[in-house]
Every structure is written in structure tokens, then in C-alpha cells.
N, C-alpha and C positions, 0 to 999 in steps of 0.2 A: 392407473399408476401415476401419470400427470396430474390427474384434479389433487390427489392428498398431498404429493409436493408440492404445488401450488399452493395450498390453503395454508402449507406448513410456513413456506416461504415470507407470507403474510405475515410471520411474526419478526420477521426482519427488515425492520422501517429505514427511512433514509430521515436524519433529526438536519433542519436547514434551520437556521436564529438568523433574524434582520435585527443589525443596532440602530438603532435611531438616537438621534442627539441634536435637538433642535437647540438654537441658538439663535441671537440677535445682535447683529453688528453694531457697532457705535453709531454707524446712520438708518440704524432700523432696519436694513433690511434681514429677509427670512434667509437664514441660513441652515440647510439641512443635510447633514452627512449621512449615507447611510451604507454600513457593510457587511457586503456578504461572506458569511464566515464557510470555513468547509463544511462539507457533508460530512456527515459522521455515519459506522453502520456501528448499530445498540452490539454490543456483545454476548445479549443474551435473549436468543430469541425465545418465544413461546411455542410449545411445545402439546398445548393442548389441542384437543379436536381431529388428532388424526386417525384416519378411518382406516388407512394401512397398516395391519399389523405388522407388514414387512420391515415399515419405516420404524417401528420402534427398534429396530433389534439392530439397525445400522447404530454403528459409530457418531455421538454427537460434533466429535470433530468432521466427519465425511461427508454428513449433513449439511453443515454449515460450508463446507467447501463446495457442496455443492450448486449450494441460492447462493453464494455469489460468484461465481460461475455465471448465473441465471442474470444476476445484474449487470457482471461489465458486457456479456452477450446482447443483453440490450439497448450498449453503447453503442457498440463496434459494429455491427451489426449492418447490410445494406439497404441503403438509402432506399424507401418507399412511399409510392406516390399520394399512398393513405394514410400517413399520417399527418396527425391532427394539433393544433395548439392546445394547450390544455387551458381551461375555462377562463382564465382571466388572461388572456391573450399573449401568453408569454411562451417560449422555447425553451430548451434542456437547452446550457451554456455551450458552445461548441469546445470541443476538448481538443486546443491545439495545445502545444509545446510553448511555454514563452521564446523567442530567440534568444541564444546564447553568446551575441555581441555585446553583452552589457547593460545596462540602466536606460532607460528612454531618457530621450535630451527632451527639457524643458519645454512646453509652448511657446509659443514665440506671436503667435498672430491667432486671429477670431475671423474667419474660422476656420479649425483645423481638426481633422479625423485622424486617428492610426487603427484598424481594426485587420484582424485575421476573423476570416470566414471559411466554414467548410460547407461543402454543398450539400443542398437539404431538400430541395426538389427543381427538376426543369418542367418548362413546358417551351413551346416554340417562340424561339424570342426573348424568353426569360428565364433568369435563373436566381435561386430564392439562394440564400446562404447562412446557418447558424453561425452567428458572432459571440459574444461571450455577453455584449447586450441587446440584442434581440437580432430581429429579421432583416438583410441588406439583401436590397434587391437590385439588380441587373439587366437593364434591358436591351436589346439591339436588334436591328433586323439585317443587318450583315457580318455579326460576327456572334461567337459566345456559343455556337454548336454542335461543342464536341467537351465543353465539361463534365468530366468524372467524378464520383464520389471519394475518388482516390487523388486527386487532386486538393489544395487551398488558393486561397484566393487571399491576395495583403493590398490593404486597401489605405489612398491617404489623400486627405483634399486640405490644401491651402491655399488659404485666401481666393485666388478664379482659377486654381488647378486641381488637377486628382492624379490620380497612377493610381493603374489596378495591374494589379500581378497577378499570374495564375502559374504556380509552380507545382511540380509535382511533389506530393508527401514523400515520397521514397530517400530520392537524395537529392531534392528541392531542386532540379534542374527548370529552367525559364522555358513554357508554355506559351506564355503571351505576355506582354507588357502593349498597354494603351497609356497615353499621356495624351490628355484632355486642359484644355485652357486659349488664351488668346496667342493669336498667329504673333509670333517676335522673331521679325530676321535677325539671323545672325548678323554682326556688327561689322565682324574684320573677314570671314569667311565664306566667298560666294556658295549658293547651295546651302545652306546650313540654317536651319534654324534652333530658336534656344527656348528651352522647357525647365520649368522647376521639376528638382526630383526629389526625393528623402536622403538623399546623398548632397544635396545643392544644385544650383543651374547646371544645365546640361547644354551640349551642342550636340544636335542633331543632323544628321546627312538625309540632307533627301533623296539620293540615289535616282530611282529611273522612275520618280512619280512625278518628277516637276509639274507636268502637265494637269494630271488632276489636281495640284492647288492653284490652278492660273485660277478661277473664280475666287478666291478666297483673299482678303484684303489684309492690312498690317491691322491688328485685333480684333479680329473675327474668330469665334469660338471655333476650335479642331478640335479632333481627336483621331488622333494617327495612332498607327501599331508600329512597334520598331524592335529592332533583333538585338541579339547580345553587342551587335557591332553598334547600336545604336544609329541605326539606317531605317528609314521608312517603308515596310512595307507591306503599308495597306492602309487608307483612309476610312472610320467607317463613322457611323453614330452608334452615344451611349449614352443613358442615362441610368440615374441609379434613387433609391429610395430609400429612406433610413427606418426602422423603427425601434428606439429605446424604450424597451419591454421590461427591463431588470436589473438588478445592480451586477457586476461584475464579478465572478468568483476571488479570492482574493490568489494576486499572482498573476493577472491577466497582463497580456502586454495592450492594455489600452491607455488610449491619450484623446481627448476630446473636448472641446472648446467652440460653443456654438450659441450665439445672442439671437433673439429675433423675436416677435412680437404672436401672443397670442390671440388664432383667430376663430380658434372654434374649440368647444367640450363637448364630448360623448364621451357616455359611458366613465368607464375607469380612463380614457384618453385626452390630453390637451395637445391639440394643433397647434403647431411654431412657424409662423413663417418668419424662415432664415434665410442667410444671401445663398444656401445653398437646396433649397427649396420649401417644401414642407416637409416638416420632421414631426411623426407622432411619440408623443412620449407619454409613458405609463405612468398615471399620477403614484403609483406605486412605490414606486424608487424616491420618493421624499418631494414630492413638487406641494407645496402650498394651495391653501384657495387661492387661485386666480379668478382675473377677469378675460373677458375679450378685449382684446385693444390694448390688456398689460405688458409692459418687457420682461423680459425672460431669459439669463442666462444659464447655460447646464455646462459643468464642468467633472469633467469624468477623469481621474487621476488613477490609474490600476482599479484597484475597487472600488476607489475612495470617490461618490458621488455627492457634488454639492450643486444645490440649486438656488439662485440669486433672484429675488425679486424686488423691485426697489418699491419700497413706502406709497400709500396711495396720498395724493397730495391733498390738505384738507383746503374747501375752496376759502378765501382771505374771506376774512369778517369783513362787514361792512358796515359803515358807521352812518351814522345819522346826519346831514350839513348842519351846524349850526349855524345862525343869522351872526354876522358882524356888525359888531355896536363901533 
């Protein structure tokens, strides 16, 4: 009874359009916008080839109620350890909610991330996360193990800081918060130190940890956990790993702002080393022929991806000396 709804279901596609619209700035460089428009499901599925005489006699609307049914269950669905990317190295968009605070404020600094992640597989130490542009990954070997698939994760680095949030889906109550960046005492208040957040600088209480930051000097990379009180408690290590796979559905609450020089090509991939490490990105999402050694900036506005590369410089002519009479 599965395989002919199955087969039937096949006549119910999911139609994705990439725009592209290549352009050249007044100083030459390659500009490329490209957006993800919605998925659309055809209205009219096909209806041949089924083996079940049962299924004909059903209702075409309770059919069709049915396969998609079959689709959004493939959303929702729990997180499992086998699944796969699909052949050009990209992820199904994570299906968060945008926030309902309003309009994202402006970039302000290079470099800068805002992404929501849901989680998409663990292993000991790591935790892999669909974003709405590809794979963020998370690593630690003292914290980060007890993520749920039932949880998100909101993500933002500027300039030498991050904050990773991990709240829960339900009614977004705070899981964990980490603030990552250089040590800055507090100025006017002993005990305290201060942290960029996505709210602005923060003061932080050290509470009963003083002792484990005595090794750690005024700009020395931390990364502490702190509570709703905004109190420290817990020092650990965290790193994390980018990969821009795909353009952003449109509606995404993403913001991203990231320069840095290319140092390697494979495949459909060009490697970035940025101030916030290597970042692989999908030539897919509108990236030009590069070189190695070229600059590189990606600018990610909700869906709206532009990629910036400046002009290759031509070497000066050289002239011949002529003798002075």
C-alpha cells in the first residue's frame, strides 16, 4: 500500500528558482545578487502509474492531503544520525521563525554574523546545526552535552566577539549563553567584567570563579557561560565553524558581513580565510571565478547575497628608456 502512494506522491514536486543578476560596479568589481525565492507545491499532481486500485477510488482532495502530510513529516520529523547532504553539499534551510522584535539593525562592523540554528546531528564534542545558510558547527570539550533537537541555538560574532545562545523552542527560556572574546575589566566596578552583546556592552559579575581567571591577562581570548543574572558560571573552550552552502530562503533573519582572502578551491568550494577563521563557501550562491590570494567579501542581507571581488590589477606597461640628446 506504501510503494503506490509513494510513486503517486512523486507526482508532487517541490519547484525552487535561483535569480541571478550579475552586475558591475563603477570600480569594476563583480557584483552578484542572488535570491531564494519560496518553494512552491505544483497544484496538480500526476496521477498516472498507480498500481492500487484502491487509490483510485479515494477522494483527489484526501490524496493530496495526504503527500503533504508526507512532506511537512519530513520536516518535523526527529533528528537522525544518517542523514546525508544532498550531492552538492548543501542542507534543507533550517525552519526557524524569524523574531518578532522587528527589522534587523543595520551592520555596523566586518566581521559580523546573526544566524539561528537548529540542531541537525551530535557527536561527542560537537554539534552540527542547520542555519538557513548552511552547516554551523560547534565544538567543546567541556560544555555543549546536552543539546536537544528540541532546542535552537542564536548565533552572532563581532569584530573578536561571539554569544551563542541556546534556548529552548517551546517558550524560548535561556539554556546556556557563552560570550567569547578578549578579557576587558570592568572600569568602575570591582569583580566585573565587560562583554559585547547584541543588546550592546555588557557588565558581567564574576561571582565565585575569580580564581580560575587568575591565569588569564587583560586580552586574553575567554569564553565564560553566564546566567540570566549575567554571573559567570562556568569557563570553558569553544570553537565554531561556518559553511555558506546556499542562499537564504527569503524572510530569513540573517545578517552577515565577512572580508578575507582566498586560499583554496575544491570542487564546487572556495576557502576564505577570514579574521574569524576559515569559512567554506558554495561557489553556488553567486561567487565569481576567483583566484587564490584574491579578496573576498560576502555580504548576506536576509536572502539578499552579494559577493564583492575587486578587479585583478593589470601589471603597468613598461616603456622602453630612451637615450637623452
Amino acid at each position: 500500500m506504501l510503494l503506490p502512494i509513494a510513486r503517486f506522491c512523486k507526482g508532487i514536486t517541490l519547484q525552487v528558482t535561483v535569480l541571478t543578476d550579475f552586475a558591475l560596479t563603477p570600480h569594476r568589481h563583480h557584483v552578484i545578487r542572488s535570491t531564494m525565492l519560496h518553494s512552491a507545491v505544483r497544484n496538480k499532481p500526476k496521477t498516472e502509474g498507480i498500481s492500487d486500485s484502491s487509490l483510485r477510488k479515494l477522494p483527489r482532495r484526501a490524496i493530496e492531503t495526504f503527500c503533504a502530510g508526507l512532506v511537512v513529516l519530513a520536516f518535523i520529523g526527529p533528528v537522525r544520525a544518517e542523514e546525508r547532504l544532498t550531492p552538492d553539499g548543501t542542507l534543507p534551510a533550517a525552519e526557524i521563525p524569524a523574531p518578532s522584535s522587528g527589522a534587523i539593525d543595520p551592520i555596523t562592523s566586518d566581521p559580523y554574523i546573526m544566524l539561528r540554528g537548529s540542531v541537525w546531528r551530535t557527536k561527542t564534542g560537537i554539534v552540527f546545526l542547520k542555519t538557513p545558510i548552511g552547516l554551523l558547527t560547534l565544538s567543546s570539550k567541556t560544555t555543549l552535552k546536552d543539546l536537544k533537537a528540541s532546542q535552537e541555538v542564536r548565533f552572532w560574532v563581532h569584530d573578536r566577539h561571539s554569544v551563542v545562545e541556546v534556548r529552548k523552542r517551546t517558550d524560548g527560556s535561556l539554556v546556556h549563553r557563552f560570550l567569547s572574546g578578549p578579557m576587558t575589566s570592568g572600569s568602575d566596578t570591582p569583580g566585573t567584567l565587560r562583554w559585547w552583546g547584541p543588546d550592546g556592552d555588557q557588565t558581567v559579575n564574576v561571582g565565585t570563579l575569580e580564581e580560575q581567571l587568575t591565569n588569564h591577562r587583560e586580552g586574553d581570548p575567554l569564553t565564560v557561560e553566564v546566567d540570566e543574572t549575567n554571573t559567570i558560571s562556568g569557563v570553558h573552550d569553544l570553537q565554531f565553524d561556518l559553511q555558506v552552502s546556499q542562499a537564504p530562503p527569503a524572510g530569513s533573519d540573517v545578517q552577515l558581513l565577512l572580508s578575507g582572502t582566498v586560499t583554496k578551491l575544491k570542487s564546487n568550494f572556495v576557502f576564505v580565510r577570514t579574521p574569524v577563521g576559515l569559512v567554506m563557501l558554495n561557489s553556488k550562491i553567486g561567487i565569481p571565478q576567483v583566484k587564490v590570494g584574491q579578496p573576498l567579501t560576502l555580504h548576506i542581507d536576509h536572502e539578499h547575497v552579494t559577493v564583492t571581488v575587486p578587479p585583478t590589477k593589470a601589471p603597468a606597461s613598461q616603456r622602453s628608456a630612451s637615450p637623452t640628446h
